[in-house]
NULOTOR-736202 format. One record per residue (C-alpha): chain; residue number from 1; residue in one letter; x, y, z. Coordinates in nm, 4 decimals, m for minus. Example, Ala and Ser with C-alpha at 12.3 -4.5 7.8 and 13.67 -1.06 7.14 Angstrom:
BEGIN
mol = A	seq = 1	type = A	X = 1.2300	Y = m0.4500	Z = 0.7800
mol = A	seq = 2	type = S	X = 1.3670	Y = m0.1060	Z = 0.7140
This chain:
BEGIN
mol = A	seq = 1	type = X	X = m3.7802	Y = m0.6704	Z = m1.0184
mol = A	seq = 2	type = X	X = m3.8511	Y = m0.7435	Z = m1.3701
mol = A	seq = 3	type = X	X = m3.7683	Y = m0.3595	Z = m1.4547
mol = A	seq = 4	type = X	X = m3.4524	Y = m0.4269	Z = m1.2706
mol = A	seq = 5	type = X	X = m3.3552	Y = m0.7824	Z = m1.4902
mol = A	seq = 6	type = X	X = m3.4360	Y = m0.5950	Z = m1.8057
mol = A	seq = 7	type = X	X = m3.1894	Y = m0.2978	Z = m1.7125
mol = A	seq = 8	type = X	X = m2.9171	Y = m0.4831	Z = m1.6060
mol = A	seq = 9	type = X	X = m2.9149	Y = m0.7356	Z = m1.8733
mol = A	seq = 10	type = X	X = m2.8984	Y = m0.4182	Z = m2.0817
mol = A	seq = 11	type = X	X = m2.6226	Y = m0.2951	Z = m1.9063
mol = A	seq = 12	type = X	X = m2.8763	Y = 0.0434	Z = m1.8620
mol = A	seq = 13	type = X	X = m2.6903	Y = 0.3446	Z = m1.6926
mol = A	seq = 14	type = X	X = m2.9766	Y = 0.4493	Z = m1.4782
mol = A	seq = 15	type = X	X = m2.9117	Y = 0.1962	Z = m1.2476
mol = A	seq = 16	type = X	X = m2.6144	Y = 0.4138	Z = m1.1264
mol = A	seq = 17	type = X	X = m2.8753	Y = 0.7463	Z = m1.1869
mol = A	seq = 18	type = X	X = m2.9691	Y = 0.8323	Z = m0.8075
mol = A	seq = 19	type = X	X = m2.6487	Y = 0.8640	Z = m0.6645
mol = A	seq = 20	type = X	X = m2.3446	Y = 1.0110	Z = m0.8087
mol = A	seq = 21	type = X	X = m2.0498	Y = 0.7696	Z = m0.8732
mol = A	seq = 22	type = X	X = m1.7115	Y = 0.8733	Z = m0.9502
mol = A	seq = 23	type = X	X = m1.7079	Y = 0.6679	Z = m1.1866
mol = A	seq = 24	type = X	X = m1.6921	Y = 0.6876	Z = m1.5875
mol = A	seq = 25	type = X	X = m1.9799	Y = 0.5702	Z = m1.8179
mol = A	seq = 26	type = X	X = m1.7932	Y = 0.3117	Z = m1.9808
mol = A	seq = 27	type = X	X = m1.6872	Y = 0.1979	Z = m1.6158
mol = A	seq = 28	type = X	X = m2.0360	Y = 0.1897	Z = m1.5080
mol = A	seq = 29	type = X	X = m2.1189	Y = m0.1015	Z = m1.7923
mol = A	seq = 30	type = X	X = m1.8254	Y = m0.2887	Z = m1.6818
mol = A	seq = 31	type = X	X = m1.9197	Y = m0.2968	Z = m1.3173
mol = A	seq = 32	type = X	X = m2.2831	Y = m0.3869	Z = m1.4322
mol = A	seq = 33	type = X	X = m2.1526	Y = m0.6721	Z = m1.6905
mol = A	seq = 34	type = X	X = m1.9573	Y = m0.8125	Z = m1.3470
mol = A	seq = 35	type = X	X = m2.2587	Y = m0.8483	Z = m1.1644
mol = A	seq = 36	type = X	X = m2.4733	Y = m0.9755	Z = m1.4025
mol = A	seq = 37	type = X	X = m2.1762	Y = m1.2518	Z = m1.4714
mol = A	seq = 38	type = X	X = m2.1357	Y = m1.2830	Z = m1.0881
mol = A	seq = 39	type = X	X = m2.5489	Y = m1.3632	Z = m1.0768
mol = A	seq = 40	type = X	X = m2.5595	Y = m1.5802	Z = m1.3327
mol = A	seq = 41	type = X	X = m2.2758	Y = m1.8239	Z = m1.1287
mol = A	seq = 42	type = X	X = m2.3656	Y = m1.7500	Z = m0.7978
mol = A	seq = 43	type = X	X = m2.7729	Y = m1.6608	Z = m0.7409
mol = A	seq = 44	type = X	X = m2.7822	Y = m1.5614	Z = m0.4378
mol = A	seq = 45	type = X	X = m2.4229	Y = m1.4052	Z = m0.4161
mol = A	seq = 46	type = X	X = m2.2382	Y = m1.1896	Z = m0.1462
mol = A	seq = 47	type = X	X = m2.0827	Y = m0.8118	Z = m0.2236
mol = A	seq = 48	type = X	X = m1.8102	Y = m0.6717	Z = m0.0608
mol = A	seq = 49	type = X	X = m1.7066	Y = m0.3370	Z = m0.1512
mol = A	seq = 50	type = X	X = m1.4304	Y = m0.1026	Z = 0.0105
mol = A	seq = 51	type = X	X = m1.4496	Y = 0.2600	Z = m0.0878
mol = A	seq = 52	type = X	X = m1.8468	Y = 0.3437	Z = m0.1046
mol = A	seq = 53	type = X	X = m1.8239	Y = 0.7106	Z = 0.0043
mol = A	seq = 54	type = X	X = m2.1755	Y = 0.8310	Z = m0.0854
mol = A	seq = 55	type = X	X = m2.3321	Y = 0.4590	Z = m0.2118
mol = A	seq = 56	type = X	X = m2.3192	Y = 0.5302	Z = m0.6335
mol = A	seq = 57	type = X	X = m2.1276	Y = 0.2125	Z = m0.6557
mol = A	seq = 58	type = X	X = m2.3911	Y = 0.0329	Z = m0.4401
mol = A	seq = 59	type = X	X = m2.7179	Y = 0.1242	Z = m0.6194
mol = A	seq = 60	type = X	X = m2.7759	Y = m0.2088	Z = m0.7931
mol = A	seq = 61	type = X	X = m2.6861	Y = m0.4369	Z = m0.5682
mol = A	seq = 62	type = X	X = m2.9845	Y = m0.2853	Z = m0.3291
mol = A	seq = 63	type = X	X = m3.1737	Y = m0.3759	Z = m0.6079
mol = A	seq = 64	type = X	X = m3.0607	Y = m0.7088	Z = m0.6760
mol = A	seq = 65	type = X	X = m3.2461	Y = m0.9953	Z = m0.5613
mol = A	seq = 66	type = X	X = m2.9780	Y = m1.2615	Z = m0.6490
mol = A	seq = 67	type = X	X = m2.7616	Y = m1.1068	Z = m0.4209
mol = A	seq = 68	type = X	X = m2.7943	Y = m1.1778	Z = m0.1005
mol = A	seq = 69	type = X	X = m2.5512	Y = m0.9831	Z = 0.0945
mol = A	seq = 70	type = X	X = m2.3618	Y = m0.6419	Z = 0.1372
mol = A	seq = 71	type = X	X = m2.0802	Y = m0.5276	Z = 0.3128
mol = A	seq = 72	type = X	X = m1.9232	Y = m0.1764	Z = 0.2987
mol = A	seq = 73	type = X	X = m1.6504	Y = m0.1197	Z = 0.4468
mol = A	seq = 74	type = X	X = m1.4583	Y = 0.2896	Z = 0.4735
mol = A	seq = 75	type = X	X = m1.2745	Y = 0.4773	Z = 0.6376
mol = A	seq = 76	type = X	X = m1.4474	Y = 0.7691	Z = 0.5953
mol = A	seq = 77	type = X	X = m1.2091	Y = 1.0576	Z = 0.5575
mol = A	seq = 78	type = X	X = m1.2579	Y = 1.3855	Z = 0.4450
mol = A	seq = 79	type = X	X = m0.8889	Y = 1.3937	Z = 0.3015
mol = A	seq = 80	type = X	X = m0.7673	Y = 1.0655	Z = 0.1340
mol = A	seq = 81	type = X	X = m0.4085	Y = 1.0088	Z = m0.0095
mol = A	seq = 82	type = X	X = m0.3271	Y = 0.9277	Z = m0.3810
mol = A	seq = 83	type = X	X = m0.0858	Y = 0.8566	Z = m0.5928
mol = A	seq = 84	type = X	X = m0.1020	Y = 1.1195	Z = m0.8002
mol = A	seq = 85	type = X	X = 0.0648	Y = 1.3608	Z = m0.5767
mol = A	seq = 86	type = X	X = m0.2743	Y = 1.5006	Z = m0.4685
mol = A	seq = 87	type = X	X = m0.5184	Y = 1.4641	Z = m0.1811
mol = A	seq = 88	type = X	X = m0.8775	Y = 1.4039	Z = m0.2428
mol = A	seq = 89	type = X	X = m1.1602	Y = 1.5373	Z = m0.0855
mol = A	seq = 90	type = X	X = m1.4671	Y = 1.3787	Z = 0.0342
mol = A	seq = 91	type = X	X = m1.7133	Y = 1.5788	Z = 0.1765
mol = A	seq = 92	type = X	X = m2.0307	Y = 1.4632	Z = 0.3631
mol = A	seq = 93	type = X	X = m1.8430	Y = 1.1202	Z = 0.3816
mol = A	seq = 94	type = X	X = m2.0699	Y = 0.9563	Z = 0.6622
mol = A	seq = 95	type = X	X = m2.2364	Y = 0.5915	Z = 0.6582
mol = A	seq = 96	type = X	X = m2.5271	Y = 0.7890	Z = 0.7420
mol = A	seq = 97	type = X	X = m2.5247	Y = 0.9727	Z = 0.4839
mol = A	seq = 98	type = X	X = m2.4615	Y = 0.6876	Z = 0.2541
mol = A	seq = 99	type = X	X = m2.7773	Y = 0.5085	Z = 0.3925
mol = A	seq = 100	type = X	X = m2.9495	Y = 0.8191	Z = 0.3755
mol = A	seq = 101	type = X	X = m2.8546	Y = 0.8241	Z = m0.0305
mol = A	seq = 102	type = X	X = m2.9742	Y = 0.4514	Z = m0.0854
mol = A	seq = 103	type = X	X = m3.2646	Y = 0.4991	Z = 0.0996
mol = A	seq = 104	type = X	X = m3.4424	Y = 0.7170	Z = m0.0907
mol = A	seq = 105	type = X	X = m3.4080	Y = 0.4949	Z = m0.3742
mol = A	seq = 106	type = X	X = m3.7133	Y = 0.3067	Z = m0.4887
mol = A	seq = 107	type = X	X = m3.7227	Y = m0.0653	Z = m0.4184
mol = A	seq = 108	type = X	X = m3.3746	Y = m0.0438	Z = m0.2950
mol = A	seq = 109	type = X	X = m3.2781	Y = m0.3128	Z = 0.0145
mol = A	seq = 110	type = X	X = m3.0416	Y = m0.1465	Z = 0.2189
mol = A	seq = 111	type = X	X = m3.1158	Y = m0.3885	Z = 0.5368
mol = A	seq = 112	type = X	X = m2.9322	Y = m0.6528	Z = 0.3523
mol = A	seq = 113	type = X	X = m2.5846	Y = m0.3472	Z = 0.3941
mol = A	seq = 114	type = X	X = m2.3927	Y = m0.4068	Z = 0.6644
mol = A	seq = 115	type = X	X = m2.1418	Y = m0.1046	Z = 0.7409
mol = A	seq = 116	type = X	X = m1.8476	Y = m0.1169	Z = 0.8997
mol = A	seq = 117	type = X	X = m1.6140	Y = 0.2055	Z = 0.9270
mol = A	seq = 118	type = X	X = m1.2687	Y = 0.1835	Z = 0.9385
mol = A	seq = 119	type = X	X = m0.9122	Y = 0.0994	Z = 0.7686
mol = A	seq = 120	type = X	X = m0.9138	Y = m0.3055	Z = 0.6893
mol = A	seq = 121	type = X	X = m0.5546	Y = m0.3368	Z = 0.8597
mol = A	seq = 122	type = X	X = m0.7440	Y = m0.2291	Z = 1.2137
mol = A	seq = 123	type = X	X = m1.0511	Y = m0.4794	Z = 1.1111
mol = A	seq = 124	type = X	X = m1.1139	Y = m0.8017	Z = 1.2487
mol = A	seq = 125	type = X	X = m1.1773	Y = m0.9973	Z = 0.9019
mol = A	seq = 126	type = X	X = m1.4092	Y = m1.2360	Z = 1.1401
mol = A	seq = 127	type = X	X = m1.6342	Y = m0.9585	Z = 1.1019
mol = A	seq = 128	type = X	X = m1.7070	Y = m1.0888	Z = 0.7533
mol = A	seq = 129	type = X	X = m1.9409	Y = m1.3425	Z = 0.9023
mol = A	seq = 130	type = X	X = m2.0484	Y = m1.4684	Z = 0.4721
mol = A	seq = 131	type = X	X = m1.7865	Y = m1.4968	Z = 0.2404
mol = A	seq = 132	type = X	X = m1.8619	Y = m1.3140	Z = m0.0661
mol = A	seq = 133	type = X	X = m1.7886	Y = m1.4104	Z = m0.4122
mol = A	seq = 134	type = X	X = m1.7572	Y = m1.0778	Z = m0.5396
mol = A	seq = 135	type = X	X = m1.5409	Y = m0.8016	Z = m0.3896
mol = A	seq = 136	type = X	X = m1.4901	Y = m0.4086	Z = m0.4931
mol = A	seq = 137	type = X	X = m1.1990	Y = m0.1830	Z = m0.4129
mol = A	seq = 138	type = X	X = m1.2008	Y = 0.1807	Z = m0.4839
mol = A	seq = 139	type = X	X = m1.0669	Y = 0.3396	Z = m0.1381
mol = A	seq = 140	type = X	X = m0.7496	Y = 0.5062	Z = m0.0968
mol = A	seq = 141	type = X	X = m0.5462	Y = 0.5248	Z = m0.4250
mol = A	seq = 142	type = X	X = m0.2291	Y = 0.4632	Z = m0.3112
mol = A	seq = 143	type = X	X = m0.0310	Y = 0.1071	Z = m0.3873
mol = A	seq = 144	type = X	X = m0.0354	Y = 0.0666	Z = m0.0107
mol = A	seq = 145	type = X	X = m0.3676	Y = 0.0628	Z = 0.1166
mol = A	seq = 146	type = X	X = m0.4698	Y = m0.1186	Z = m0.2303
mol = A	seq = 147	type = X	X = m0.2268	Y = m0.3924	Z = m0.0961
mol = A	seq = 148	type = X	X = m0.3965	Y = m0.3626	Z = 0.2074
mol = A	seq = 149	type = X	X = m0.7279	Y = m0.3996	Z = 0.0595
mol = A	seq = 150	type = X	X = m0.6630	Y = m0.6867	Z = m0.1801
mol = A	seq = 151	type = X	X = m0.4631	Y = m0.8745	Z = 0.1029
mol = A	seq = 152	type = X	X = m0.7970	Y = m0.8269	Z = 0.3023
mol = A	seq = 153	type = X	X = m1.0234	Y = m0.9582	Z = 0.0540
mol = A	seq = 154	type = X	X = m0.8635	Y = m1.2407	Z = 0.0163
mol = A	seq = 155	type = X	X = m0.8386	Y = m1.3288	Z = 0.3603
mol = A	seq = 156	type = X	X = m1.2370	Y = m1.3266	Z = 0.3509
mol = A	seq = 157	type = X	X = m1.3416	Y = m1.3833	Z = m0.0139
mol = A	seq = 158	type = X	X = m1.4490	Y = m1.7179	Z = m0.1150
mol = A	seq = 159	type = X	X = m1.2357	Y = m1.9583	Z = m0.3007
mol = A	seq = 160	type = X	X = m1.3955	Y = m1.9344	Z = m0.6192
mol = A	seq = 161	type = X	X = m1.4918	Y = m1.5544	Z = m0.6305
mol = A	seq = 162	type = X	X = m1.3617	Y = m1.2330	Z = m0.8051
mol = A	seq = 163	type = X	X = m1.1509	Y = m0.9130	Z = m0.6406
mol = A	seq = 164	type = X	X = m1.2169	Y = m0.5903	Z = m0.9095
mol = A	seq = 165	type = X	X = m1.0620	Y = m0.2668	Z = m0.8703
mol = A	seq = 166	type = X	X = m1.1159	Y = 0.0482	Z = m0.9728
mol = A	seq = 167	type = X	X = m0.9047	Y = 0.3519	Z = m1.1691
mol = A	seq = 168	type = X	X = m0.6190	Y = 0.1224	Z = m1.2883
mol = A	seq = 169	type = X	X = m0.4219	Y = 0.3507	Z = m1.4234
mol = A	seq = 170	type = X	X = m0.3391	Y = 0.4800	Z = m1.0331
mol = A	seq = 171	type = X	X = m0.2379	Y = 0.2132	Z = m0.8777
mol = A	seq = 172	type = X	X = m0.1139	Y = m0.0329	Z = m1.1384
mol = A	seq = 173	type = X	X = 0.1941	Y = m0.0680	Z = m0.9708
mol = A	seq = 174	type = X	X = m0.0020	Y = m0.2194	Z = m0.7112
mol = A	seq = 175	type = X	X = m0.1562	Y = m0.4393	Z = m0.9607
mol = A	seq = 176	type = X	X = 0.1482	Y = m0.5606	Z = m1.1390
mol = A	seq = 177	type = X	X = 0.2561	Y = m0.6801	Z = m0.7308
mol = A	seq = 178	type = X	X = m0.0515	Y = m0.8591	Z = m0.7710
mol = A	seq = 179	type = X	X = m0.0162	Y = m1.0536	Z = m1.0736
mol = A	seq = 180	type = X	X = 0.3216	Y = m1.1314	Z = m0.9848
mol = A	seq = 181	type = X	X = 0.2798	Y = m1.3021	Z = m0.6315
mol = A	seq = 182	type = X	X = 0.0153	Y = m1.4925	Z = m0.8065
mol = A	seq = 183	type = X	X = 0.2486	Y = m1.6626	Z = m1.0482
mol = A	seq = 184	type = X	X = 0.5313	Y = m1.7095	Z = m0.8677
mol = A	seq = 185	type = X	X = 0.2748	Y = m1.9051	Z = m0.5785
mol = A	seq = 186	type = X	X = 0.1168	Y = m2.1065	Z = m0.8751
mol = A	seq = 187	type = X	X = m0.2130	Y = m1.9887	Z = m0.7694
mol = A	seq = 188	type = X	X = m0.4605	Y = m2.0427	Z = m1.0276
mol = A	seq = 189	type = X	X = m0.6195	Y = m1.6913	Z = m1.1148
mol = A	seq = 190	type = X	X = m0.6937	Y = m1.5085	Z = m1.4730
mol = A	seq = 191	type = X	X = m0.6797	Y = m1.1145	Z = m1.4766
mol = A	seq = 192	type = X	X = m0.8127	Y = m0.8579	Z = m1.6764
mol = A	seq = 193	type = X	X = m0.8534	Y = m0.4677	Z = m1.7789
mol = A	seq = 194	type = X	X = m1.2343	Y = m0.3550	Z = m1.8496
mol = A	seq = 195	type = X	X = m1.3016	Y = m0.0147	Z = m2.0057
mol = A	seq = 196	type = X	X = m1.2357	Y = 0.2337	Z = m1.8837
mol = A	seq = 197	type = X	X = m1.0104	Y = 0.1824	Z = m1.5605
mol = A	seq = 198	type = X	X = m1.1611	Y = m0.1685	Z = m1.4058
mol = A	seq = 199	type = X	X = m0.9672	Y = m0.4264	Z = m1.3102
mol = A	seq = 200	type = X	X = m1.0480	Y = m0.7418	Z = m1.2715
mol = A	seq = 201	type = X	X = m0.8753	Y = m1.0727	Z = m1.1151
mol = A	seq = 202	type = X	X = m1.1032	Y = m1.4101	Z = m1.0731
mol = A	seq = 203	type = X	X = m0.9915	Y = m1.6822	Z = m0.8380
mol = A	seq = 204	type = X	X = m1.0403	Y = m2.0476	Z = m0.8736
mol = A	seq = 205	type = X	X = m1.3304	Y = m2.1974	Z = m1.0973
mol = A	seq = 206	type = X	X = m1.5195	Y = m1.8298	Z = m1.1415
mol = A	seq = 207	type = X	X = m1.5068	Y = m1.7879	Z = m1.5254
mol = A	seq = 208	type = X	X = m1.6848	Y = m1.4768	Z = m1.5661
mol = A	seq = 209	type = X	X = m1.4886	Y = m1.3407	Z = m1.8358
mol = A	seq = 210	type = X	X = m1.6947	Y = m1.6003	Z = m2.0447
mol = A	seq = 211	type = X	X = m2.0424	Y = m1.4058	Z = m1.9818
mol = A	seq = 212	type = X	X = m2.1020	Y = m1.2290	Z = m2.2941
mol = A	seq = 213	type = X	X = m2.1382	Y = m0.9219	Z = m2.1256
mol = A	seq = 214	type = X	X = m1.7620	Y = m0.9298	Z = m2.0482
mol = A	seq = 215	type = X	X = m1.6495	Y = m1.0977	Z = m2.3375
mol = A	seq = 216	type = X	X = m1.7530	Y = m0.8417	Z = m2.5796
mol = A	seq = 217	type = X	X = m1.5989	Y = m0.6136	Z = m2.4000
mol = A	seq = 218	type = X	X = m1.2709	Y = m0.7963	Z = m2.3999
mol = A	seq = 219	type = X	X = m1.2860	Y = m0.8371	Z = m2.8007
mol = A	seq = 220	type = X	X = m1.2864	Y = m0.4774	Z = m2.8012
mol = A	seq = 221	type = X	X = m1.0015	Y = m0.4283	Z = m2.5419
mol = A	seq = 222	type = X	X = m0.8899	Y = m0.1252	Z = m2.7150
mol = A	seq = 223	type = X	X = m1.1100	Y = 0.0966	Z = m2.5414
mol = A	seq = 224	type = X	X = m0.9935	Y = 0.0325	Z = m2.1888
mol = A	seq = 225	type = X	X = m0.5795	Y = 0.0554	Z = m2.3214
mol = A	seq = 226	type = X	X = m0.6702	Y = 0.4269	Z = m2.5062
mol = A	seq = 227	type = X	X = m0.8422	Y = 0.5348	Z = m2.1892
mol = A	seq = 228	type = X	X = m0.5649	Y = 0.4673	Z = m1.9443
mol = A	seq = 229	type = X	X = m0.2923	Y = 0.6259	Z = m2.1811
mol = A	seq = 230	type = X	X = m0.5066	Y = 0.8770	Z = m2.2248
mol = A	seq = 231	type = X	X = m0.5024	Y = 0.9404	Z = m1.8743
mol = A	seq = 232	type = X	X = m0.1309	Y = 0.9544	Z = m1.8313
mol = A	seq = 233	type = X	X = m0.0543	Y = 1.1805	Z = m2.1397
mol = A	seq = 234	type = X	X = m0.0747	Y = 1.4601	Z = m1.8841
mol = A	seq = 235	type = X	X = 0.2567	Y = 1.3439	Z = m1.8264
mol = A	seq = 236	type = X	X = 0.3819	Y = 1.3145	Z = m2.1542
mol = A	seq = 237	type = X	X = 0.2868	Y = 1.6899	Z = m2.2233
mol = A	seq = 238	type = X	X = 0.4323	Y = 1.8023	Z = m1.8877
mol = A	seq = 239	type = X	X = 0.7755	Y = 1.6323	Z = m1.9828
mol = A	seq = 240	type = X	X = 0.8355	Y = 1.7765	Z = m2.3316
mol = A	seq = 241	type = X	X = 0.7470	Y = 2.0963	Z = m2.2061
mol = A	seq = 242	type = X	X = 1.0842	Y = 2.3171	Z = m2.3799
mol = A	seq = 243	type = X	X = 1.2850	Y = 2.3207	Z = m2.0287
mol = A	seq = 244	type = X	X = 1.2628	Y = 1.9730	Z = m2.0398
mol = A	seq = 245	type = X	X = 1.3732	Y = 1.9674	Z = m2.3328
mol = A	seq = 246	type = X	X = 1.6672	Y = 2.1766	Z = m2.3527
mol = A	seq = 247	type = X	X = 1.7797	Y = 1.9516	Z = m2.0398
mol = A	seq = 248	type = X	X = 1.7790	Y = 1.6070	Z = m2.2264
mol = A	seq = 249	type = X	X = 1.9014	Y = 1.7695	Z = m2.5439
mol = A	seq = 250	type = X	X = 2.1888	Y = 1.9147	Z = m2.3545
mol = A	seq = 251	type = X	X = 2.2594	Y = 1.5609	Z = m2.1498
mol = A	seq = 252	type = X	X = 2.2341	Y = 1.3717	Z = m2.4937
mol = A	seq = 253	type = X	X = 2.4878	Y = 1.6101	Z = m2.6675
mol = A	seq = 254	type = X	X = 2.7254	Y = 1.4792	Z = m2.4015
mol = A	seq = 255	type = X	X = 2.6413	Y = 1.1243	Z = m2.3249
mol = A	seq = 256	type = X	X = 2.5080	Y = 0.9999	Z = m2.6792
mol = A	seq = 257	type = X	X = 2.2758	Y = 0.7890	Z = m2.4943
mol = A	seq = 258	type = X	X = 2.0523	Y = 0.7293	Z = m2.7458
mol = A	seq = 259	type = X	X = 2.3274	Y = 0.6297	Z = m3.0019
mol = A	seq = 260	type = X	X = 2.2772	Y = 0.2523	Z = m3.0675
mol = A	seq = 261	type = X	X = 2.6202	Y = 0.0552	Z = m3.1350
C-alpha cells in the first residue's frame, strides 16, 4: 500500500504497466491526477467506468484502498463504431479475460469489480446499487453512444461527483451538447480538457480541479490544445491536397468568396 501512495502521488506510469491501455502517456498522468483528487475528497470513493476492454484503465483502482467500489460496464464487441469513419477492433474482448488481466496483478482487488456486459440504454441503472463519485467513459466513439453514456452516468452518479471522458478530440461534438444543456438548465458544473485527450466535467461541490495534481496541469493547458490539433491535422493535409485545391481556387475565381467588402 505504501508503494502504491508513493506512486500515485507521483503520478508514476507503472501503475498502468501490466496491462496495456490505449491510452497516451500524458493521458495516463491525467487519469492518475483524477484519482488521487477524487481520494483526497472522497476516501473511500466509488468507480464507474464504461469502456474497460482488457482492464489497463482499471489497474489502480484494484490497487486503491480509498476506493471502495468498481463497476465496469461493456459491451464487449469485437467491432465498435467511431467517428472517424472507421471501425475498431477489439480482440479477446471478454470480462473474463479482463479479470483474467487484473488478476495476475500483484496486490490487485478485483472482488471489489463488479461486471456487467452490455449497452447502458438496455441496462437497468438500479443495477448501480452505490453511487459513485467518479465515472469513466471510453466505449464506443461515436456522439451517440457517448450521449448515451453520459446520460447514464448521470442517472446513477452522485450529486457531487465527476463524469471524465476519454479521446476528446472524437467526440467533441458530443461534448459541446454537453456543456450546452448544462447552461441553458443552470446546472452548476465546471469542465475541463487534460492532456492529452481527457475530458473532464465535475458536478456540484467536487472541486478537483483545485488538487495540485490537476492544477498544474491546467497552468500548462497548452499541451492538451497542441495534442488534439495535432490529431486533426490529418485533415488539414488531406484537404490541401492539389485536387482540392484546384477545386476551391476554381470556385473562388467565380464567387470571390473570400473578398471582404
Amino acid at each position: 500500500m505504501i508503494e502504491f501512495e508513493n506512486l500515485l502521488s507521483e503520478l508514476d506510469l507503472k501503475l498502468f504497466e501490466n496491462i496495456h491501455s490505449q491510452t497516451s502517456p500524458n493521458d495516463k498522468r491525467s487519469l492518475l491526477a483524477v484519482q488521487q483528487a477524487t481520494r483526497e475528497i472522497v476516501p473511500g470513493f466509488t468507480y464507474l467506468e464504461i469502456g474497460s476492454y482488457q482492464g489497463g484503465s482499471l489497474q489502480p483502482y484494484t490497487l486503491d484502498d480509498k476506493c471502495r467500489k468498481v463497476f465496469s460496464i461493456d459491451l464487449r464487441p469485437t467491432v465498435s463504431e467511431d467517428d472517424r469513419g472507421y471501425a475498431q477492433i477489439y480482440e479477446n474482448n471478454t470480462t473474463a479475460n479482463m479479470l483474467a488481466n487484473l488478476g495476475q496483478m500483484p496486490d490487485a482487488n478485483t472482488a471489489k469489480i463488479e461486471c456487467i456486459d452490455g449497452d447502458v440504454k438496455d441496462i437497468d441503472p438500479g443495477r448501480i446499487t452505490e453511487r459513485p463519485q467518479l465515472c469513466f467513459i471510453d466505449g464506443e466513439h461515436t456522439d451517440a453512444a457517448t450521449w448515451r453514456d453520459y446520460e447514464f452516468c448521470r442517472k446513477v452518479m452522485a450529486d457531487d461527483g465527476a463524469i471524465i471522458f476519454h479521446d476528446a478530440m472524437i467526440i467533441y461534438p458530443c461534448l459541446a451538447r454537453i456543456v450546452a444543456e448544462l447552461q441553458e438548465k443552470g446546472i452548476k458544473f465546471r469542465a475541463y480538457n487534460l492532456p492529452d485527450v481527457v475530458f473532464v466535467v465535475e458536478f456540484g461541490d467536487f472541486p478537483i480541479h483545485r488538487s495540485p495534481a490537476i492544477a498544474e496541469m491546467l497552468s500548462n493547458n497548452y499541451v492538451g490544445y497542441l495534442a488534439s490539433l495535432n490529431f486533426t491535422d490529418q485533415y488539414r493535409r488531406f484537404a490541401n491536397r492539389p485536387l482540392f485545391r484546384f477545386v476551391r481556387d476554381f470556385k473562388l475565381k467565380f464567387t470571390k468568396a473570400n473578398v471582404t467588402k
